[in-house]
N, CA, C, O and CB atoms as a CASP TS submission, in Angstrom:
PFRMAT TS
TARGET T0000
AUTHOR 0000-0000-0000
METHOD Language model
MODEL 1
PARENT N/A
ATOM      1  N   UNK     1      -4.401  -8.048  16.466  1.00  0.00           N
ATOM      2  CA  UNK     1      -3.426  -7.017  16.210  1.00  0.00           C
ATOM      3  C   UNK     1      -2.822  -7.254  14.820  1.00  0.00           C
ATOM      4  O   UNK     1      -2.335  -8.359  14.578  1.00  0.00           O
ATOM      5  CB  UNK     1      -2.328  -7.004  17.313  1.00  0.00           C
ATOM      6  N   UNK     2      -2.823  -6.221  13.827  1.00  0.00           N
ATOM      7  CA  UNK     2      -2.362  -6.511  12.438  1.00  0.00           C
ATOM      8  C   UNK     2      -1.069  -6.065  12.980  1.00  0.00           C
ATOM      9  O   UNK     2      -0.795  -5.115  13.714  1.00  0.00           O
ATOM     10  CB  UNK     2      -3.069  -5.724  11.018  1.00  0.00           C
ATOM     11  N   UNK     3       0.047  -7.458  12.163  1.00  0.00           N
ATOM     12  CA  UNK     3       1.217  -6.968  12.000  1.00  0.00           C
ATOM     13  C   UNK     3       1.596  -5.731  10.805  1.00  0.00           C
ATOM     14  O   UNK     3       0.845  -5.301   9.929  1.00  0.00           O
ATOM     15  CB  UNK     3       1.901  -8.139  11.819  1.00  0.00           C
ATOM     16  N   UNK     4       3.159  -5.294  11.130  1.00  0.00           N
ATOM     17  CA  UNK     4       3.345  -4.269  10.407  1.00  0.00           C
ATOM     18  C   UNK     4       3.625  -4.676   8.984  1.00  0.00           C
ATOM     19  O   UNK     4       3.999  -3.759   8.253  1.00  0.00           O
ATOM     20  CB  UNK     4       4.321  -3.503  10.977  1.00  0.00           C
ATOM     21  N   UNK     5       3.536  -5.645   8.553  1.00  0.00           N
ATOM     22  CA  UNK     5       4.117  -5.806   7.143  1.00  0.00           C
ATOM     23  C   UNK     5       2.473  -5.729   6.526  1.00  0.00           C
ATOM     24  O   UNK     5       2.153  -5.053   5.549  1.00  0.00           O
ATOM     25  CB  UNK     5       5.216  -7.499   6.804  1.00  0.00           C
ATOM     26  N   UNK     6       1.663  -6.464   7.224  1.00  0.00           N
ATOM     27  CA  UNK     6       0.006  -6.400   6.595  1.00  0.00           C
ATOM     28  C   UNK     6      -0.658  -5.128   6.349  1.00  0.00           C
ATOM     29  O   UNK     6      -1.457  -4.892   5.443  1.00  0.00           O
ATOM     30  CB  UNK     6      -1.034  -7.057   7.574  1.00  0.00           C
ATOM     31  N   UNK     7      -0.125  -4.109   7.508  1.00  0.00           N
ATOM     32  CA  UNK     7      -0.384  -2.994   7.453  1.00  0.00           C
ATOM     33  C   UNK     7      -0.409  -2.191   6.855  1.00  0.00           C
ATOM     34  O   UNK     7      -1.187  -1.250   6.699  1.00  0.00           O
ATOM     35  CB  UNK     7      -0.155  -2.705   7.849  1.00  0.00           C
ATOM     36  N   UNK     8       1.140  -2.718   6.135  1.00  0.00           N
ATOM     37  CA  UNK     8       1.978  -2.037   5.321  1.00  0.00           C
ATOM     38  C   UNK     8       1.148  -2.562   3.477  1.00  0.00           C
ATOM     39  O   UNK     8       0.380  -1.778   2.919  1.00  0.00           O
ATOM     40  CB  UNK     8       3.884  -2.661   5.783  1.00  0.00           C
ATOM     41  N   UNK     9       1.319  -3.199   3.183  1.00  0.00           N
ATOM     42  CA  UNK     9       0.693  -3.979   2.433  1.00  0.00           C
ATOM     43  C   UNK     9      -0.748  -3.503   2.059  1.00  0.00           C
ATOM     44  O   UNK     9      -1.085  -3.146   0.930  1.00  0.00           O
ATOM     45  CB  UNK     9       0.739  -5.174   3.037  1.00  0.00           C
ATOM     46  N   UNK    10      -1.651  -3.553   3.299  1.00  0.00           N
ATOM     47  CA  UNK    10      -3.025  -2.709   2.854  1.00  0.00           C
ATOM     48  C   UNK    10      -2.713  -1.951   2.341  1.00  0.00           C
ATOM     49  O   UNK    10      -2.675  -1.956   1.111  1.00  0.00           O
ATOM     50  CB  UNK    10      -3.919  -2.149   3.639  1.00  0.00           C
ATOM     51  N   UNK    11      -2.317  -0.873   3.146  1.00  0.00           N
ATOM     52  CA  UNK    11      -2.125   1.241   2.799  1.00  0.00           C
ATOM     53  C   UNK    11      -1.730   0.908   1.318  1.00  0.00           C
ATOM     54  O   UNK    11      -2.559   1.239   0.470  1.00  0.00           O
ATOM     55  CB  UNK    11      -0.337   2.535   3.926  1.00  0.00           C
ATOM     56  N   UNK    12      -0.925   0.482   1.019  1.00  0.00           N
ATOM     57  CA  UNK    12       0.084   0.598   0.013  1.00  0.00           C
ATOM     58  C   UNK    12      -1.356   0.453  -1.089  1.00  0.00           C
ATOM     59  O   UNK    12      -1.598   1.363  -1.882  1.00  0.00           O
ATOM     60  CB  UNK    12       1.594  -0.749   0.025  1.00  0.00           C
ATOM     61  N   UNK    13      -1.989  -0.445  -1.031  1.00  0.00           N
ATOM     62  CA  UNK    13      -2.742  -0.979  -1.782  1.00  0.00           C
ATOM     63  C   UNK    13      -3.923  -0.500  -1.924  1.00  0.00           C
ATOM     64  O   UNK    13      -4.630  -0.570  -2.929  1.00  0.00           O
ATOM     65  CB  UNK    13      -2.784  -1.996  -1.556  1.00  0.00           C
ATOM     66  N   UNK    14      -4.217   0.124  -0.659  1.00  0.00           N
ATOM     67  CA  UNK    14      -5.548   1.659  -0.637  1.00  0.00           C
ATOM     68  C   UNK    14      -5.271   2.610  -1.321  1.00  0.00           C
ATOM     69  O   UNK    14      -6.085   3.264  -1.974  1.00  0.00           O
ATOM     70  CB  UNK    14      -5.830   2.543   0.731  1.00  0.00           C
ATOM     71  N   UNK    15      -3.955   2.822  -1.245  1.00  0.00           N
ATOM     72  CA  UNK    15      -3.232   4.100  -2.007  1.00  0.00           C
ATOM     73  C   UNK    15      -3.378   3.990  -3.450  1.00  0.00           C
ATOM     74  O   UNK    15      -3.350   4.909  -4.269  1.00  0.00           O
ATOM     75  CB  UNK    15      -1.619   4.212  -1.722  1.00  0.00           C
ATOM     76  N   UNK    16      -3.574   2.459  -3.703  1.00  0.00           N
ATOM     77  CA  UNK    16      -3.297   2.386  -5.645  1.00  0.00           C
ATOM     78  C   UNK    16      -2.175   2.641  -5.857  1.00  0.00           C
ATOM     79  O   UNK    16      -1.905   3.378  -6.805  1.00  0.00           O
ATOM     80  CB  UNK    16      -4.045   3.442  -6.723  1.00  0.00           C
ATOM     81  N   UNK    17      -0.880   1.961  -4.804  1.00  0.00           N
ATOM     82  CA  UNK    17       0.757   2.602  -5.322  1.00  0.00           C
ATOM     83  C   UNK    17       1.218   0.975  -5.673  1.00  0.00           C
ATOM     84  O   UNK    17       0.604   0.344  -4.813  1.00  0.00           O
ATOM     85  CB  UNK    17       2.060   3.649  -3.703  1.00  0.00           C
ATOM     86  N   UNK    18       1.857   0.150  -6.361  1.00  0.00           N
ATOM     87  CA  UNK    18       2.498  -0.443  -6.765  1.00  0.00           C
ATOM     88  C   UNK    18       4.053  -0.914  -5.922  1.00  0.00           C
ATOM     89  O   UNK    18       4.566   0.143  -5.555  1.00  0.00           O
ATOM     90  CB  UNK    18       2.423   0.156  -7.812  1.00  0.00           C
ATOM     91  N   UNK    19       4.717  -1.806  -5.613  1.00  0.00           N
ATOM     92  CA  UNK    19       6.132  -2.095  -4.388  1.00  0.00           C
ATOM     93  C   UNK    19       6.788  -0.943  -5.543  1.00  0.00           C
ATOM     94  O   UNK    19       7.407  -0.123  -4.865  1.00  0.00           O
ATOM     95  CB  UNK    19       7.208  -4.304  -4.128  1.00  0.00           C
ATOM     96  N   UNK    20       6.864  -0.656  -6.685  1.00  0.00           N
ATOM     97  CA  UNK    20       7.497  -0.044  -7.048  1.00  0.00           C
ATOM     98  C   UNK    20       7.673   1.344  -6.854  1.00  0.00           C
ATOM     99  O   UNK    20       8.684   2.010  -6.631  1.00  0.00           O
ATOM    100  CB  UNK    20       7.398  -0.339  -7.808  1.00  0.00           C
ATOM    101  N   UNK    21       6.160   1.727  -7.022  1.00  0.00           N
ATOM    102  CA  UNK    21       5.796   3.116  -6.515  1.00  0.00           C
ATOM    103  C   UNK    21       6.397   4.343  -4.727  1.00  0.00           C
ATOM    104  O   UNK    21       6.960   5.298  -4.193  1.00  0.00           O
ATOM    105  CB  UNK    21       4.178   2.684  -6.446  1.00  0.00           C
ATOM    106  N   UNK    22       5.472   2.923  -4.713  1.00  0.00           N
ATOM    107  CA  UNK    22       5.728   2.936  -2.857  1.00  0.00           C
ATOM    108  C   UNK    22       7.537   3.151  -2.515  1.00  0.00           C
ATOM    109  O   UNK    22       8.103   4.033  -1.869  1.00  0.00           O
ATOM    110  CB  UNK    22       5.126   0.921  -2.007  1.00  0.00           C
ATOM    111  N   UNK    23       7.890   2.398  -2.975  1.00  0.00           N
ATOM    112  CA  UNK    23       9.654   2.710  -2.650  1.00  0.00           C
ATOM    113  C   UNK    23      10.330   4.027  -3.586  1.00  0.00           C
ATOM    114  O   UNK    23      11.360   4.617  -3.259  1.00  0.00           O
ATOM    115  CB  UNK    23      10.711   1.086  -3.192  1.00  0.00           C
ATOM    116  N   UNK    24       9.627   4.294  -4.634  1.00  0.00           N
ATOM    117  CA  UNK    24      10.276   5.639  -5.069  1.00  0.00           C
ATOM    118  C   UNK    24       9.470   6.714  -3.840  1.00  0.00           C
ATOM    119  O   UNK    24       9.985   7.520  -3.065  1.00  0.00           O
ATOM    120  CB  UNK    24       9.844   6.083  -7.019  1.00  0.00           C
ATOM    121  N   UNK    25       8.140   6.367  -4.030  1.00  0.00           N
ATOM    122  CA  UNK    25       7.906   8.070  -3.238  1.00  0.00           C
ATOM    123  C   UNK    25       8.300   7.950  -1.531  1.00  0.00           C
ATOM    124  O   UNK    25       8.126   8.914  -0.785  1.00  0.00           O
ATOM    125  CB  UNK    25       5.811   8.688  -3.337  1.00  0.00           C
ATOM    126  N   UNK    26       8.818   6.707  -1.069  1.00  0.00           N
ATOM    127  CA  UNK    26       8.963   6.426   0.413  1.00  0.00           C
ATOM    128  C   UNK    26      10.408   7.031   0.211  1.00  0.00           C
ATOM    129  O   UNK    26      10.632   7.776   1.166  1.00  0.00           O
ATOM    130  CB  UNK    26       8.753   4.674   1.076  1.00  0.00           C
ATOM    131  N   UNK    27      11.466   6.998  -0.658  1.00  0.00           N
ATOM    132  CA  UNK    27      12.825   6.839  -0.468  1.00  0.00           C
ATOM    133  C   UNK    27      13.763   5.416   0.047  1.00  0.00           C
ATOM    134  O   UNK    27      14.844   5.377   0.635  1.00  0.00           O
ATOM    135  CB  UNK    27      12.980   7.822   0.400  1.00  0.00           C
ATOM    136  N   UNK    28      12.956   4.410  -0.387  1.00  0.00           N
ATOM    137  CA  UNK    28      13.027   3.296   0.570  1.00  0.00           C
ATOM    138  C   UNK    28      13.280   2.564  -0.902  1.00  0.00           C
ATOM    139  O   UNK    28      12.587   2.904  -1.862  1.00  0.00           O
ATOM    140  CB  UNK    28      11.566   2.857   1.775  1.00  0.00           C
ATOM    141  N   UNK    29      14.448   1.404  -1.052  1.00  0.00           N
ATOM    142  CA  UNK    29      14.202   0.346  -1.792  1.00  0.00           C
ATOM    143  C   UNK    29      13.495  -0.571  -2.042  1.00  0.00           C
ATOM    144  O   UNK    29      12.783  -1.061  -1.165  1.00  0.00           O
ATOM    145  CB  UNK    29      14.686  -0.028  -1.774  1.00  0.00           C
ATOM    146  N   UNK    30      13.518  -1.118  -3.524  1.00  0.00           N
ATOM    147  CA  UNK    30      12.076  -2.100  -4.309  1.00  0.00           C
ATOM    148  C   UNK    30      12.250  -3.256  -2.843  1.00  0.00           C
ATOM    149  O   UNK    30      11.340  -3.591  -2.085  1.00  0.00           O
ATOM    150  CB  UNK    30      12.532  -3.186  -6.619  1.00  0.00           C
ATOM    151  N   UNK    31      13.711  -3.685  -2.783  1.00  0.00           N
ATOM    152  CA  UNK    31      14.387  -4.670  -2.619  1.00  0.00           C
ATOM    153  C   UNK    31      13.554  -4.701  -0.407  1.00  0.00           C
ATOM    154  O   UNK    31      12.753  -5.528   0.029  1.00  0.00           O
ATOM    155  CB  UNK    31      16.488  -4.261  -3.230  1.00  0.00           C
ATOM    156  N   UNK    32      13.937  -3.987   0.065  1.00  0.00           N
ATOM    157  CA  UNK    32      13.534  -3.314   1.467  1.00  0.00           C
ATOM    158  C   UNK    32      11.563  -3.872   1.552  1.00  0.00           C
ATOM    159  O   UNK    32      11.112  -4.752   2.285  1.00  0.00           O
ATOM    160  CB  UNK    32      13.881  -1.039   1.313  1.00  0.00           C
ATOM    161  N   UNK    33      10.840  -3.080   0.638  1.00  0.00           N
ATOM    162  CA  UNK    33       9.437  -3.001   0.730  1.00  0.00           C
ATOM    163  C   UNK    33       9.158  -4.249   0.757  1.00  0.00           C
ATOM    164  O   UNK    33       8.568  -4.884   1.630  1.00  0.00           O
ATOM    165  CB  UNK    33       8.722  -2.290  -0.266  1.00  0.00           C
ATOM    166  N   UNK    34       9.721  -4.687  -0.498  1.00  0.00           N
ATOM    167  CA  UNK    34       9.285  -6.447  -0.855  1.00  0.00           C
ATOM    168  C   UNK    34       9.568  -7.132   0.512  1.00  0.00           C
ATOM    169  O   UNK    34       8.634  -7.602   1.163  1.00  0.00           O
ATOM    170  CB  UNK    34      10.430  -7.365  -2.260  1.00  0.00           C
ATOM    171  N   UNK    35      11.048  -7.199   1.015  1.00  0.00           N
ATOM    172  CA  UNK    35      10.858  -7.858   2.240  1.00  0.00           C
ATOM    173  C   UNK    35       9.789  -7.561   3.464  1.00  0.00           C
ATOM    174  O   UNK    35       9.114  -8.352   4.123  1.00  0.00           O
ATOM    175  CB  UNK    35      12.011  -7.765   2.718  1.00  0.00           C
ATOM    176  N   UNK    36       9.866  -6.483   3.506  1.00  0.00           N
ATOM    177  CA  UNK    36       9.009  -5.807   4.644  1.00  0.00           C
ATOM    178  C   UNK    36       7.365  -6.738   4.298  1.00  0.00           C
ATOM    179  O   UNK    36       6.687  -7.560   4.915  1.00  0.00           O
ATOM    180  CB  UNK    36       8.930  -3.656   4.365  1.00  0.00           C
ATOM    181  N   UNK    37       7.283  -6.065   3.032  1.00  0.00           N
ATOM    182  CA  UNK    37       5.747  -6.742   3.252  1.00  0.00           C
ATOM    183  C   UNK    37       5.579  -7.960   3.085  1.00  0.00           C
ATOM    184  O   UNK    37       4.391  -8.217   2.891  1.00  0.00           O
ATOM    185  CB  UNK    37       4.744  -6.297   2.444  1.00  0.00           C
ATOM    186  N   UNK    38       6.466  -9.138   3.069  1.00  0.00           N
ATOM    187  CA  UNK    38       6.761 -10.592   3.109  1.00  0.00           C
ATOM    188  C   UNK    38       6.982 -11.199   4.817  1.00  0.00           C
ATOM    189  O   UNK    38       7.117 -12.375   5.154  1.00  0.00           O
ATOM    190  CB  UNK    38       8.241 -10.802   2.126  1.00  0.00           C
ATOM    191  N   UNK    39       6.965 -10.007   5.681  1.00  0.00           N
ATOM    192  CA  UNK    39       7.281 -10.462   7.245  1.00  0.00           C
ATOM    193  C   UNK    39       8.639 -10.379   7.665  1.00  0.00           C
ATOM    194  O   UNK    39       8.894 -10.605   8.847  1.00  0.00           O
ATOM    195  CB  UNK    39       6.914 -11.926   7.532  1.00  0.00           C
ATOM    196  N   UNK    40       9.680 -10.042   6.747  1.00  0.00           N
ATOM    197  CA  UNK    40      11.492 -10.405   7.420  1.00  0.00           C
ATOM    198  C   UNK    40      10.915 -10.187   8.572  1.00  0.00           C
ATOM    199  O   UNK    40       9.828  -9.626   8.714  1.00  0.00           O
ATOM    200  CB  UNK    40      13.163  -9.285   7.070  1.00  0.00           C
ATOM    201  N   UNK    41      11.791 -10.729   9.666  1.00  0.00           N
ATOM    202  CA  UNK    41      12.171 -10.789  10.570  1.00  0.00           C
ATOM    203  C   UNK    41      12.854  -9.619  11.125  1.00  0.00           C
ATOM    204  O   UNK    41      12.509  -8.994  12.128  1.00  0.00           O
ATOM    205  CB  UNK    41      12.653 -11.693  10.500  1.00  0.00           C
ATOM    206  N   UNK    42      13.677  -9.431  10.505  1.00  0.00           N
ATOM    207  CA  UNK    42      14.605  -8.254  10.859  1.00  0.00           C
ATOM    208  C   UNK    42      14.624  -7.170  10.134  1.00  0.00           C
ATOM    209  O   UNK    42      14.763  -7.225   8.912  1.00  0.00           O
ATOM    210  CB  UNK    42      15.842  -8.567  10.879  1.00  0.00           C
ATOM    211  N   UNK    43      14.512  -6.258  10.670  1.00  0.00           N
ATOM    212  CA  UNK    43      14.355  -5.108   9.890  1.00  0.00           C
ATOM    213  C   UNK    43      15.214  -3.662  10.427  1.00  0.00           C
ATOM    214  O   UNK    43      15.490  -3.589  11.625  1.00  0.00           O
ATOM    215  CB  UNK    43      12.784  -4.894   9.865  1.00  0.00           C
ATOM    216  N   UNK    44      15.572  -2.658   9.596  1.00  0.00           N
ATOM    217  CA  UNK    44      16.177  -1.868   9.853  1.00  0.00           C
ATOM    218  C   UNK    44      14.887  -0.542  10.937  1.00  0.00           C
ATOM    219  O   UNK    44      14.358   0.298  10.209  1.00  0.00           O
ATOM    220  CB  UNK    44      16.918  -1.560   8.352  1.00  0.00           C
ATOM    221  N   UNK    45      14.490  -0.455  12.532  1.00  0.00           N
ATOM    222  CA  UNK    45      13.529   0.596  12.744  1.00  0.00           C
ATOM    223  C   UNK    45      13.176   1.734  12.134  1.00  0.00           C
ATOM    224  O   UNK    45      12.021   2.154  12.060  1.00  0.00           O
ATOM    225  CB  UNK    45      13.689   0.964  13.616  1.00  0.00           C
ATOM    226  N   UNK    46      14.650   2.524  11.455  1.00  0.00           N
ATOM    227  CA  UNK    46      14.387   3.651  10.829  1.00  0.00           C
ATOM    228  C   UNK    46      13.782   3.267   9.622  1.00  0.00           C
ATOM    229  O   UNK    46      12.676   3.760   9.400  1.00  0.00           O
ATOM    230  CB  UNK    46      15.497   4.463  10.670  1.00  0.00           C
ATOM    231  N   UNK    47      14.231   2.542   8.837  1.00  0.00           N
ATOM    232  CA  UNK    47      13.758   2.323   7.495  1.00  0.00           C
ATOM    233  C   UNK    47      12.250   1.643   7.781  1.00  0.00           C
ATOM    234  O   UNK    47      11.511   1.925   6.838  1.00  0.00           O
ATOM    235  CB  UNK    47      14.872   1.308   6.585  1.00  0.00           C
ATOM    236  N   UNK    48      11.599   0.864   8.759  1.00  0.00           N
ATOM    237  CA  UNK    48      10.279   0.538   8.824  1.00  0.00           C
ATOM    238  C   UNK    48       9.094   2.021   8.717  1.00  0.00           C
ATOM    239  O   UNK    48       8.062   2.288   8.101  1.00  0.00           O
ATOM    240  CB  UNK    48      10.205  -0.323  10.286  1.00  0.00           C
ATOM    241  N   UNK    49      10.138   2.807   9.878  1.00  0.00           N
ATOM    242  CA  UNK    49       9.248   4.372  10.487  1.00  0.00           C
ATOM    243  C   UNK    49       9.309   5.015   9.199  1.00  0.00           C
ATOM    244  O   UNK    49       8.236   5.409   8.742  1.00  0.00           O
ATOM    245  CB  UNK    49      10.112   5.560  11.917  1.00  0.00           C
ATOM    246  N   UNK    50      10.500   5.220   8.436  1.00  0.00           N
ATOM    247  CA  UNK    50      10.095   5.771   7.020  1.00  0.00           C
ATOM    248  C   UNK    50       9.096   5.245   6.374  1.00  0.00           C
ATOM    249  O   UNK    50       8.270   5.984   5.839  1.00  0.00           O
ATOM    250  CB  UNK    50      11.046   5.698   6.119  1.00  0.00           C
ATOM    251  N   UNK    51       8.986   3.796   6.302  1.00  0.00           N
ATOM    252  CA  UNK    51       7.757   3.456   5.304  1.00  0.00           C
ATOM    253  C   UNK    51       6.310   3.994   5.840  1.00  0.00           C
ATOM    254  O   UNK    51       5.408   4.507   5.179  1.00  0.00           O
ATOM    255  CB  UNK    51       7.636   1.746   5.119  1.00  0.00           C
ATOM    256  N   UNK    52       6.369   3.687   7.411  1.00  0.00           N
ATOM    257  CA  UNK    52       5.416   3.963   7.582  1.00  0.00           C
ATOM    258  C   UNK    52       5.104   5.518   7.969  1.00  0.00           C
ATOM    259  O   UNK    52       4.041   5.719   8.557  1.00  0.00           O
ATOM    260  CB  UNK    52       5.137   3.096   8.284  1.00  0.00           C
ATOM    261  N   UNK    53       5.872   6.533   7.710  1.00  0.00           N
ATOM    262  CA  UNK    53       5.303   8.236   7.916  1.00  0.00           C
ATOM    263  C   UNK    53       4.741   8.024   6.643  1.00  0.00           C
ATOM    264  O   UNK    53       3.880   8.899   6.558  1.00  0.00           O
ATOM    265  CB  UNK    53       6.522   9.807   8.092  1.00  0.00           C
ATOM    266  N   UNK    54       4.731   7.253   5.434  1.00  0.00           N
ATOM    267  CA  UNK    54       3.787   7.546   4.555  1.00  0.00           C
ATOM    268  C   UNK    54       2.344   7.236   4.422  1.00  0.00           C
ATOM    269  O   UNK    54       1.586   7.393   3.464  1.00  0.00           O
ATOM    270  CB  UNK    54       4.213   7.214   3.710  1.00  0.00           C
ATOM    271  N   UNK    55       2.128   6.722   5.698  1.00  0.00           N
ATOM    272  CA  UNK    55       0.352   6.848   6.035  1.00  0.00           C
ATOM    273  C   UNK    55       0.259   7.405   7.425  1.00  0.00           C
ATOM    274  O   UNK    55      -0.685   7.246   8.198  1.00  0.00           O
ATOM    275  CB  UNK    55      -0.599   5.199   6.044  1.00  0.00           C
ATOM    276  N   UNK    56       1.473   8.145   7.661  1.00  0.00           N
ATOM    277  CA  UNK    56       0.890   9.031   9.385  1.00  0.00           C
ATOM    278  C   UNK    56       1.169   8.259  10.210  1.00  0.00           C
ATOM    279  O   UNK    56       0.438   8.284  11.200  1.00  0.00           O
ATOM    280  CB  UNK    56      -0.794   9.391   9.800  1.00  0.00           C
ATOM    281  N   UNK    57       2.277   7.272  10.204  1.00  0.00           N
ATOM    282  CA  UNK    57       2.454   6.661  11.678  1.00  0.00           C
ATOM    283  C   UNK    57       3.684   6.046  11.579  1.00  0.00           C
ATOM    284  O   UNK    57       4.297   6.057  10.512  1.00  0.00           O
ATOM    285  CB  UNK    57       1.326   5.580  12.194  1.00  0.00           C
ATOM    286  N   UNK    58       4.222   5.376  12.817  1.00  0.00           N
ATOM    287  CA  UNK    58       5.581   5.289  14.125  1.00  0.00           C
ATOM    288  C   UNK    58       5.098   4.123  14.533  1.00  0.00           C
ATOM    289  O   UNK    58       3.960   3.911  14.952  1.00  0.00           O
ATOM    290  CB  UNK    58       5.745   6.560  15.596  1.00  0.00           C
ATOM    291  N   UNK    59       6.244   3.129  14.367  1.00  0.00           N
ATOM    292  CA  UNK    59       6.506   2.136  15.505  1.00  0.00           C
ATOM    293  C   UNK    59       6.446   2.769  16.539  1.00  0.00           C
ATOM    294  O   UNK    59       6.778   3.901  16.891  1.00  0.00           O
ATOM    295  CB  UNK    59       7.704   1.427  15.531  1.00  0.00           C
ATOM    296  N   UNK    60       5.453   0.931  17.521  1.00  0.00           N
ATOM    297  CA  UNK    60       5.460   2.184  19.130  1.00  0.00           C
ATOM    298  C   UNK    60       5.406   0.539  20.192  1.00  0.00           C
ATOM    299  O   UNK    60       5.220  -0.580  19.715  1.00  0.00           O
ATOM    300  CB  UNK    60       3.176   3.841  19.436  1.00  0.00           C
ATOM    301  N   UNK    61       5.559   0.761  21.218  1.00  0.00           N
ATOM    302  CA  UNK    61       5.432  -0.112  21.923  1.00  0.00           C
ATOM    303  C   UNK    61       4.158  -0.784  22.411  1.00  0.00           C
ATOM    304  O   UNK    61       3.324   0.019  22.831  1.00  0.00           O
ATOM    305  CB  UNK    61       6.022   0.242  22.660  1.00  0.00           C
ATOM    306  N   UNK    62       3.783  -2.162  22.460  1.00  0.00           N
ATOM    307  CA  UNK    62       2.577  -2.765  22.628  1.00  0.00           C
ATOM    308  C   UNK    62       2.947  -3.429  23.301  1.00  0.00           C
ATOM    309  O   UNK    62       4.041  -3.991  23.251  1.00  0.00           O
ATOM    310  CB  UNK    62       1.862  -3.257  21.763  1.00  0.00           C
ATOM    311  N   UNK    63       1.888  -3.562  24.333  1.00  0.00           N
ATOM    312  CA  UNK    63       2.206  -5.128  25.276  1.00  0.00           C
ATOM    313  C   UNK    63       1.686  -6.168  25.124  1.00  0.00           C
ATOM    314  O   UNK    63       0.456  -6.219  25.100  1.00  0.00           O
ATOM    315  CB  UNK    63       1.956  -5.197  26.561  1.00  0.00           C
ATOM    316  N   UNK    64       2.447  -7.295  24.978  1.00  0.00           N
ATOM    317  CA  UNK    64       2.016  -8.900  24.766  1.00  0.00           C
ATOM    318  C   UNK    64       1.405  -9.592  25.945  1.00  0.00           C
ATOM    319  O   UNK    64       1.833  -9.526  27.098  1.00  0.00           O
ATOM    320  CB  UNK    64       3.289  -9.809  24.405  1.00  0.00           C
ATOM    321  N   UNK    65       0.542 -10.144  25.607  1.00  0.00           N
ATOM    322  CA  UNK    65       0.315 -11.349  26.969  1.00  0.00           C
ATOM    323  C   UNK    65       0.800 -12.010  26.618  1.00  0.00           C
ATOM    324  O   UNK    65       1.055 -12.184  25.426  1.00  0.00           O
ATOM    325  CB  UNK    65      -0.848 -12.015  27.505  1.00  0.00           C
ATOM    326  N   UNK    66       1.293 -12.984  28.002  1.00  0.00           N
ATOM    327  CA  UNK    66       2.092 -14.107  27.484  1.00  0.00           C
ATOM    328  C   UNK    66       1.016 -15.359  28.223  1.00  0.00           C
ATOM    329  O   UNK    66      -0.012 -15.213  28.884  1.00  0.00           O
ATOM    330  CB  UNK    66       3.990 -14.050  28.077  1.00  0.00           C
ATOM    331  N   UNK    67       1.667 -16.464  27.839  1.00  0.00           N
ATOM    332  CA  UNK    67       1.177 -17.600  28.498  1.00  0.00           C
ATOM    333  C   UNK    67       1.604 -17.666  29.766  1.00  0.00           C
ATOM    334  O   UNK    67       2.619 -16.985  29.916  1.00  0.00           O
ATOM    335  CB  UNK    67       1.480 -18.736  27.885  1.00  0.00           C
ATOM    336  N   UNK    68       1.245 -18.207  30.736  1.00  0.00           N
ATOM    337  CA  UNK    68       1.148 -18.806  31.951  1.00  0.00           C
ATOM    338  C   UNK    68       2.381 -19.626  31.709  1.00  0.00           C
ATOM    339  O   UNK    68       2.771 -19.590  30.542  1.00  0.00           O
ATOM    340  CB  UNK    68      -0.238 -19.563  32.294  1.00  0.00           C
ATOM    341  N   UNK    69       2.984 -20.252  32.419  1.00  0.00           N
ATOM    342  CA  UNK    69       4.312 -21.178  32.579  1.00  0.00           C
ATOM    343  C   UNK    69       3.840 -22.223  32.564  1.00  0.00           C
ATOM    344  O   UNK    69       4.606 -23.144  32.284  1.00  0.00           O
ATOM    345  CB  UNK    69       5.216 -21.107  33.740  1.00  0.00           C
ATOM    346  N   UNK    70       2.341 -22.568  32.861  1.00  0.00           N
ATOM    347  CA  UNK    70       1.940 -24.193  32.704  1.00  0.00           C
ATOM    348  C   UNK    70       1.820 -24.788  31.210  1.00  0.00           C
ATOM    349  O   UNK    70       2.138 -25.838  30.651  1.00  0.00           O
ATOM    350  CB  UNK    70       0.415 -24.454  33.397  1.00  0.00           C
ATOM    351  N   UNK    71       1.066 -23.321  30.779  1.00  0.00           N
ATOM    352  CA  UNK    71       0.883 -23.947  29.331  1.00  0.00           C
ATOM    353  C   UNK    71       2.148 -23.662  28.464  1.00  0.00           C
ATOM    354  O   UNK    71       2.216 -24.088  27.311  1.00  0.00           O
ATOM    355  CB  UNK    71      -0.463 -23.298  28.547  1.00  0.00           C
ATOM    356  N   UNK    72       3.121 -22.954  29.020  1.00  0.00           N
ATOM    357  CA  UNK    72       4.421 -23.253  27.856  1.00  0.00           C
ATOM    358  C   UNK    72       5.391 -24.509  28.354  1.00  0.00           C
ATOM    359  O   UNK    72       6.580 -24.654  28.071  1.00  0.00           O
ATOM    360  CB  UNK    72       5.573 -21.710  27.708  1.00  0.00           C
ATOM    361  N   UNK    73       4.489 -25.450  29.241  1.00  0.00           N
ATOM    362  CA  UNK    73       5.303 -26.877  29.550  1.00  0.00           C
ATOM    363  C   UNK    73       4.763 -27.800  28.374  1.00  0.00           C
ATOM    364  O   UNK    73       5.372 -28.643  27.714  1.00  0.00           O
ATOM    365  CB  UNK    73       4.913 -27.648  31.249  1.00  0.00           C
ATOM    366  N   UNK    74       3.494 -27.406  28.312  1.00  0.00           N
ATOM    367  CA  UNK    74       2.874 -28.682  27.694  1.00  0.00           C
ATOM    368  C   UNK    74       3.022 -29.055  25.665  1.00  0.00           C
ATOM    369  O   UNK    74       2.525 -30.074  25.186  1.00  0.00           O
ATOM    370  CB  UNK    74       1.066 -28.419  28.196  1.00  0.00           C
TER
END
């Protein structure tokens, strides 16, 4: 599963747009993108979904497997 900052990062870079580019035509700050495509942690949802309507897509819900309880003892 590609995270969203890698995601983000390709397109941007398929596009031939520059962190600079990308945040003028997104409406989104230099300062915002740079983190985003570095992994923060935290992020504002609306401001992610803005970056990303500029390749046609929405945060959405995915389901994780998790480990078993044995192997998160060991």
């Amino acid at each position: 599963m590609e995270r969203v900052s890698e995601f983000l990062k390709r397109k941007r870079k398929e596009a031939g747009l520059t962190q600079e580019e990308f945040a003028l035509r997104s409406g989104l700050g230099l300062r915002f993108v740079r983190e985003l495509e570095q992994g923060k942690k935290s992020c504002r949802t609306d401001k992610v979904n803005q970056a990303l309507e500029m390749f046609g897509c929405c945060l959405g819900v995915v389901r994780i497997e998790r480990k078993n309880e044995e192997e998160d003892k060991k």
